[in-house]
Phi, psi and omega in degrees: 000159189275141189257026192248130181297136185292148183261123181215139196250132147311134191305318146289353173284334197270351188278326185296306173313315202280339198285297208278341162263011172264331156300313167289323178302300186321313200289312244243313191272006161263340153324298207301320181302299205291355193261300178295292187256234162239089191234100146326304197298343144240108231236078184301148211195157177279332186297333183241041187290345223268345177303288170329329182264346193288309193267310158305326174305274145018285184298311201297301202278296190280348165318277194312323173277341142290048186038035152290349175238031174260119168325305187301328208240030189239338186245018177263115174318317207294308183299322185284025144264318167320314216272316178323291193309258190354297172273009193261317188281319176255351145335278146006292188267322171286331189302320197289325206280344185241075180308335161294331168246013182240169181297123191290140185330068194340179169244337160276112193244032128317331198300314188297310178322303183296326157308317182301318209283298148347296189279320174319256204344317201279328182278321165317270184350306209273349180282341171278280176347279149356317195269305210295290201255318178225060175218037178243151182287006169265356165258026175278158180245143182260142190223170178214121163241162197246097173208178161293127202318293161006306208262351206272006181265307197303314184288340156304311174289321177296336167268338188273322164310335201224309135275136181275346174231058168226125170209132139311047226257347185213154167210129161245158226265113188272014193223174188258333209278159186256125168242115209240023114302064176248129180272357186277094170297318163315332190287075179309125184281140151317076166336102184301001176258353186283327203331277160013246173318304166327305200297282202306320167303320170298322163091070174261147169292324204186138184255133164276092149276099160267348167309136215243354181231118188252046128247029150301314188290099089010141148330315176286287173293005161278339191274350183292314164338301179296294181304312177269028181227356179252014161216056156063034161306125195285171172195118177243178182245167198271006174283351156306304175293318171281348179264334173283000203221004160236336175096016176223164214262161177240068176327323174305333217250336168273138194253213192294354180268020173334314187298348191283355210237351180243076180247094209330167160280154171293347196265339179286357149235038198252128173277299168267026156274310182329297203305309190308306189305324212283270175309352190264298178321325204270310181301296208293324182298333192270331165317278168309301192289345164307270170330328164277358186275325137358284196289325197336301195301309190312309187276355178289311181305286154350294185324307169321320175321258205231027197204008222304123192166199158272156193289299181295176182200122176235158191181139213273094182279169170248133162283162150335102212054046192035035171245130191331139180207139160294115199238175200257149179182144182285160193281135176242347179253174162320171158283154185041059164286344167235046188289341178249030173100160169260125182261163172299174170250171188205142172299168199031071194272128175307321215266335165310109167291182190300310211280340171290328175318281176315279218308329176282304207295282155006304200116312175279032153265015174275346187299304177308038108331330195292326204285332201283314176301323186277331188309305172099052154282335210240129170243190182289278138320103184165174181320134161305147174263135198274194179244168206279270209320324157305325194297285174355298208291281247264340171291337153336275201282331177246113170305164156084351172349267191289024170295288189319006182249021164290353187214149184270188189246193209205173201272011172206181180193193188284300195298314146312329186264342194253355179222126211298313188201163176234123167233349164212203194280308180325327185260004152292311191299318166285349175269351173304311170330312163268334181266332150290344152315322164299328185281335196280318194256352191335133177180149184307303175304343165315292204307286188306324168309314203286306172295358186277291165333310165271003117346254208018275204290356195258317161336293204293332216015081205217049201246164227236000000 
């Protein structure tokens, strides 16, 4: 086998490439047209730079909001084409629409053609390249984790889900006990005294320690350990590994050494980060409800319909530091929907009406809600607030619950944007799982992502 290390990018690396090469392609093929042919409306110049960063800004932002920087969907052809035309277009349309800072309209407007036709094609290209060559299996990084047999299918799947080019290719078994349902196949078990000699034939890049019993590490294999971190061998422990790459806290996975794994973000005392989110919530929210007031009649009217009921819906949330709050929403279900006790919603839930349907995939029944942000029951950002009897159940049962309750909590979140539904405790525990994460990294940048996303999903309609 070849024992020479595979070359592999990290998942921020590769977001980082596809950002700074979708942008270097535009630039370089609306060169190459003005270079060929007789094409004018965009000419770089020092005077006029500001067109050029103007346009890059453009590309980034609307990139993130159609998936151009989701891995999965950057290494699909059918998505990288959808995910193009889409941001090529309204890329496109804003560029044209802001004329103070873009180039003022030609008269000949092949010229607008020949720009479109450009940022496609340059963009298009460099996402096949991409596709072609380094979304190809000569950039995977082959890994070996140290864990308990038990444990090696959840933790393969669990990593493997989320880069498609992190393989697992080995495991040795740090524990004595035999399981002898195991479904992963691929996976060779290790001999612990083989580590060594694997590691270098294989051309593995980086060892997972994911064992939860540390008289599992044998004298021999810490020292094999020791030898292979002294001829640079990478070694993570796997709660690391998994919180960088899927972005979420693996909560399951922590014991009694918590404080080590929760050091919250700084921006969660930063007084002018507070103020800023603080002045940003009160416009947007006054923003929002301006629009809803708009839609009102439109939705009185439906309601009327195909909603039959009352408009409103109010229902008793846990807040910040856990205290109750009523939060407002337009109504998507029957009447007496919970006559029989409170259950989770599910998808395609019988008790949603047609109108409710839209009104949830859309989002806008989330609109009173502005008033609950301006109230400060509520931020823009942040965990969703649960309901008090769920909170109880599910704080039973998942240690670090009620952490998310440190912050306040918001009308989207990490955990929204990145996880589909909840319909039981399990899929509480993964969003527990994002929205600490989210309390750990809380940042304007977080932040914007998290606002990109949710564009998406409302774009997407794909909203619950």
């Amino acid at each position: 086998m070849d024992n020479q290390k595979s070359i592999h990018f990290e998942i921020s690396e590769r977001k980082i490439l596809l950002r700074f090469f979708d942008v270097v392609f535009v630039l370089f093929g609306l060169y190459c047209v003005g270079f060929v042919f007789n094409f004018n409306y965009f000419k770089f110049s020092t005077t006029n730079f500001y067109w050029t960063i103007v346009l890059a800004v453009y590309i980034n932002a609307f990139g993130a909001i159609f998936e151009m920087y989701n891995l999965q969907v950057a290494s699909n052809h059918i998505q990288v084409l959808r995910s193009t035309i889409l941001t090529t277009s309204t890329t496109v349309i804003f560029y044209l629409l802001t004329p103070i800072f873009s180039p003022e309209l030609p008269k000949n407007r092949w010229q607008l053609l020949v720009f479109y036709i450009a940022v496609f094609l340059a963009l298009y290209s460099w996402r096949m390249i991409y596709v072609k060559f380094l979304a190809s299996n000569r950039f995977v990084q082959n890994a070996v984790l140290i864990c308990g047999r038990k444990q090696v299918e959840e933790l393969v799947l669990g990593l493997e889900s989320v880069d498609p080019h992190y393989k697992i290719i080995g495991y040795v078994n740090s524990d004595d006990e035999v399981f002898s349902d195991f479904s992963v196949q691929y996976i060779r078990e290790i001999k612990r005294k083989k580590l060594s000699s694997f590691v270098i034939e294989n051309g593995i890049s980086e060892i997972v320690v994911a064992s939860q019993k540390t008289e599992g590490i044998t004298a021999d294999l810490y020292q094999q350990l020791l030898r292979l971190l002294e001829l640079g061998m990478s070694i993570r422990e796997y709660t690391h590994v998994y919180e960088s790459k899927t972005q979420r806290i693996p909560v399951q996975y922590i014991s009694r050494d918590f404080y080590r794994f929760f050091p919250f973000s700084r921006s969660n005392q930063n007084k002018l980060y507070l103020y800023f989110i603080r002045i940003f919530e009160i416009v947007f929210s006054l923003i929002g409800l301006g629009i809803g007031l708009i839609l009102i009649p439109l939705i009185l009217m439906f309601n009327l319909f195909w909603n039959k009921g009352k408009l409103f819906y109010t229902q008793k949330r846990v807040g910040k530091d856990g205290v109750v709050f009523k939060i407002i929403k337009f109504r998507t279900m029957v009447k007496n929907a919970e006559k029989s006790g409170a259950v989770f919603a599910k998808l395609n839930d019988s008790r949603v009406t047609t109108f409710g349907k839209f009104l949830r995939k859309t989002r806008i029944d989330e609109i009173p809600q502005f008033i609950n942000i301006l109230k400060g029951d509520m931020a823009v950002i942040g965990p969703r607030p649960e309901r008090p009897v769920f909170v109880k159940e599910i704080a039973r049962m998942m240690p670090f619950y009620e952490t998310r309750h440190i912050i306040k909590p918001g009308l989207t979140g990490w955990a929204q944007v990145n996880y589909s539904y909840g319909e039981k405790l399990e899929d509480s525990l993964i969003k527990l799982q994002y929205d600490l994460y989210y309390i750990k990294h809380r940042s304007i940048y977080l932040d914007l992502s998290i606002a990109f996303k949710t564009v998406s999903t409302v774009l997407f309609y794909r909203g619950q």
